[in-house]
C-alpha positions in Angstrom: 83.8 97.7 71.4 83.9 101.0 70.1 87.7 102.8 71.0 88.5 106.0 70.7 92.1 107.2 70.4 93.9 110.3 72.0 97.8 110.7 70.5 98.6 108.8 67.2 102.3 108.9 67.5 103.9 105.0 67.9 102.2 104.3 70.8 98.7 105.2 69.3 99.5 103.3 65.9 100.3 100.0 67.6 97.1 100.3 69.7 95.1 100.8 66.7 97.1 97.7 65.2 96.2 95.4 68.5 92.5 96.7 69.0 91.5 96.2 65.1 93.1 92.2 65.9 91.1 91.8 68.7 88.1 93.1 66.9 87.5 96.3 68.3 86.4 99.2 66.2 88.1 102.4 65.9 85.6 105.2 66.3 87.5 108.7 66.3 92.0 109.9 66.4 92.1 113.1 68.4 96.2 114.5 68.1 97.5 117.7 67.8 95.7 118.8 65.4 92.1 118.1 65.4 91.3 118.9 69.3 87.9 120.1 68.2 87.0 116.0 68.3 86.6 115.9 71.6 83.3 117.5 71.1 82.6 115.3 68.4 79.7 112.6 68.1 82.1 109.9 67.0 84.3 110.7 70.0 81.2 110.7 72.1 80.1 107.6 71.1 82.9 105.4 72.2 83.4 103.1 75.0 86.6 103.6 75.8 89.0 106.2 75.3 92.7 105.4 75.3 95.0 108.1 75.7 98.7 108.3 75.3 100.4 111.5 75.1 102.7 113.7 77.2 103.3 115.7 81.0 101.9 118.6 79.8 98.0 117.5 77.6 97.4 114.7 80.3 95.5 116.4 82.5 94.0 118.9 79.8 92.6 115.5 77.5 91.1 114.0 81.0 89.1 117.0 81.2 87.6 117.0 78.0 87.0 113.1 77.6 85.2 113.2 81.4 82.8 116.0 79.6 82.2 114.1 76.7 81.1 111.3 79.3 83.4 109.0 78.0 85.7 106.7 79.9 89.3 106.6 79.6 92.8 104.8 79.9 95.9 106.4 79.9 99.5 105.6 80.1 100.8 109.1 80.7 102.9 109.6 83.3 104.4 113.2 84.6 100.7 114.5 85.9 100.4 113.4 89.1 101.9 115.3 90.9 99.9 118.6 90.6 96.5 117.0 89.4 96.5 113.2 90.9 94.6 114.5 93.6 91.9 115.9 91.8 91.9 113.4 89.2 90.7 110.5 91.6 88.4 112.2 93.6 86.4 113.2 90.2 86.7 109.4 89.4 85.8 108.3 93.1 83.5 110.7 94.0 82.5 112.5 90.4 81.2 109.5 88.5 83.9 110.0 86.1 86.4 106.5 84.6 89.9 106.8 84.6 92.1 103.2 83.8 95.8 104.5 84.8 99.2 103.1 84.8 102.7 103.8 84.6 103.2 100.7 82.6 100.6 98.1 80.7 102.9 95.7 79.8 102.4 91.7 80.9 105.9 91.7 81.7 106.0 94.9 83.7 103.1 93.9 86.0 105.0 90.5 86.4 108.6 92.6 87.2 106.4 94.6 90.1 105.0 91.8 91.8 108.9 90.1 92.0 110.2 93.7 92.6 107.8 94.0 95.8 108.7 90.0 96.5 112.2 90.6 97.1 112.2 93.9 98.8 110.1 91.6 101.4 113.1 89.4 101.9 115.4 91.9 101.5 113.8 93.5 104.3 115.7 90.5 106.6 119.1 91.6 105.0 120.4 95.2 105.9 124.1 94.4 104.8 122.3 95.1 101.1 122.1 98.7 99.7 119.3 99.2 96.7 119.2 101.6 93.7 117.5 101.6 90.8 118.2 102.4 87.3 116.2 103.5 84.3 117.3 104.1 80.2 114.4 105.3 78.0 114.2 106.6 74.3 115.2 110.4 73.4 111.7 111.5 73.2 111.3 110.9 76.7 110.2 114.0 78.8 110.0 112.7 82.2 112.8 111.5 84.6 112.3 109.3 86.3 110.3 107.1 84.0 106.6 106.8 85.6 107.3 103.2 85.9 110.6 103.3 87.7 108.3 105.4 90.5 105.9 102.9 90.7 108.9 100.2 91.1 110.2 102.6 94.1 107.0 102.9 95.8 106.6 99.6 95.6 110.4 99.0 97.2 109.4 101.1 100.2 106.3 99.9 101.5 108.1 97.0 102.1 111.7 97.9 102.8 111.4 99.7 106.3 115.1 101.1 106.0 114.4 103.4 102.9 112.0 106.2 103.8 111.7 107.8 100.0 113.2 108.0 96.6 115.2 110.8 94.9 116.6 111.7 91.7 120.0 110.3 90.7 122.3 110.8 88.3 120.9 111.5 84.6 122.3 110.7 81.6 121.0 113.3 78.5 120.8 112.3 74.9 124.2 114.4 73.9 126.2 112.1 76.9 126.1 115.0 79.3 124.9 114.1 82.8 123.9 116.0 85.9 122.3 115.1 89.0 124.3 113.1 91.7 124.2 109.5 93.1 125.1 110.5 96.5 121.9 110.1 98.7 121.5 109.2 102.3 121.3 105.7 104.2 116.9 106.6 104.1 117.3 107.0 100.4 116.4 105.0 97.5 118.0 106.9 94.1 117.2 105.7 90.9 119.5 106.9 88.0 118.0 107.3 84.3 119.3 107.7 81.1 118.0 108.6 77.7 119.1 107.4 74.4 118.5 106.3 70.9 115.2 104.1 70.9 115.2 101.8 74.0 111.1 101.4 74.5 112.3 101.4 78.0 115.0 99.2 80.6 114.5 99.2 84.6 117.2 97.5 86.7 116.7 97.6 90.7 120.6 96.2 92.3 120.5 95.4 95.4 124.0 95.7 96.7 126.7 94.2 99.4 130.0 93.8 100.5 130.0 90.1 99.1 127.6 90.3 96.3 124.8 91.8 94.5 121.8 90.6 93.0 119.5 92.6 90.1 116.6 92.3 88.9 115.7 93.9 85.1 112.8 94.1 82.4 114.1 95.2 79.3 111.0 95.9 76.7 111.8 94.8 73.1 109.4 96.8 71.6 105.8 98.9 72.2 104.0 95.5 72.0 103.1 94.8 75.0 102.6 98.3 76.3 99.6 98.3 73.5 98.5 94.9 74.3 98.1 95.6 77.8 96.1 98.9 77.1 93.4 97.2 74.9 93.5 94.9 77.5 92.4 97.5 80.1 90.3 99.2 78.1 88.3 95.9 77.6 88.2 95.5 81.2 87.0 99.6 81.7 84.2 99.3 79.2 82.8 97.0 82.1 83.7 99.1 85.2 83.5 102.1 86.7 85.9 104.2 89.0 89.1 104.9 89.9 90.9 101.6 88.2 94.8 100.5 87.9 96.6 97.3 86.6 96.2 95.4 90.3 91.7 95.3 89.3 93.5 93.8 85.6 95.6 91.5 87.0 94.5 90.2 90.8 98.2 88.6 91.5 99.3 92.3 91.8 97.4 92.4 95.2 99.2 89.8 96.9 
């Protein structure tokens, strides 16, 4: 398969490393500097591309790798919320291929479908309170993490007490923090941190007068973050649409 990659910071590298394992052949690096690619016939010519950048050249590299007519995957997270909308309709409705997720790791995927589990049984249990934690890397822009929104979402569709999520406390690279963990009964507040070079931690405590249980993923390294993208990539080249890690992995539907 012929991959294209958008970003070459650690993230990119280790992609590169995984795809060239597997096989995979890597056809054009678009980063900060060579943005004129994207109009490129190497560009053009790949299958897939797989993007991982920041909140504010998501949307901005969708745009050009839909008109190159290529399809993408991307890990960016920060977007959404202005462009999500018009994002999917051009991939439901427009013809165009976009593979997203918050997360691509194994593990992750396997954390969310427990995460949703026990918010099912904790659903019988009001006596428990739940909030969520999150501790990322300095180079971090977003709070909170993408992932730790998917985690919430995925709390309140099946925990009829909590109506919605809200920003915590956070925790800035100098020590400093702001925000608040007050939040009302409807509430569900998740608390991030950034320091030194965690790949990324997500804890969700779920909270009582006699005990508490938590669940956590805590990422070693970018490994399976890449692995998983080359893994949807490899499953994009194939499809067409608006496509997330539940098409990947079936279990995520239950």
């Amino acid at each position: 398969m012929k991959i294209a990659l958008i970003g070459y910071g650690k993230m990119g590298k280790e992609i590169e490393k995984i795809a060239l394992s597997r096989g995979h052949e890597i056809v054009s690096i678009i980063d900060v500097d060579n943005q004129e690619d994207f109009e490129s016939a190497a560009f053009k010519s790949a299958d897939v591309a797989i993007e991982f950048t920041n909140p504010m050249v998501a949307y901005n590299n969708y745009m050009k790798t839909f008109q190159a007519g290529v399809k993408l995957v991307s890990g960016s997270t920060g977007w959404m919320a202005e462009h999500g909308d018009e994002v999917k309709k051009l991939c439901t409705e427009g013809g165009k291929t976009l593979f997203w997720s918050s997360n691509f790791s194994l593990g992750v995927s396997i954390f969310s479908a427990v995460n949703k589990y026990l918010a099912k049984i904790m659903n019988q249990f009001p006596a428990y309170d739940v909030r969520m934690s999150e501790t990322h890397h300095i180079h971090k822009m977003d709070a909170p993490s993408g992932t730790a929104i998917t985690l919430a979402e995925g709390i309140l569709e099946n925990l009829d007490r909590k109506d919605k999520w809200v920003e915590g406390t956070f925790q800035a690279p100098d020590g400093t923090v702001s925000g608040s963990a007050e939040c009302t009964a409807d509430e569900l507040p998740i608390n991030s941190i950034r320091e030194g070079e965690v790949p990324g931690i997500h804890s969700i405590r779920y909270d009582s007068e006699a005990d508490s249980i938590t669940i956590t993923h805590d990422a070693k390294n970018r490994r399976g973050f890449a692995l998983g993208a080359v893994l949807a990539a490899e499953y994009t080249a194939k499809h067409e649409g608006a496509l997330g890690m539940s098409d990947l992995f079936p279990f995520l539907k239950d």
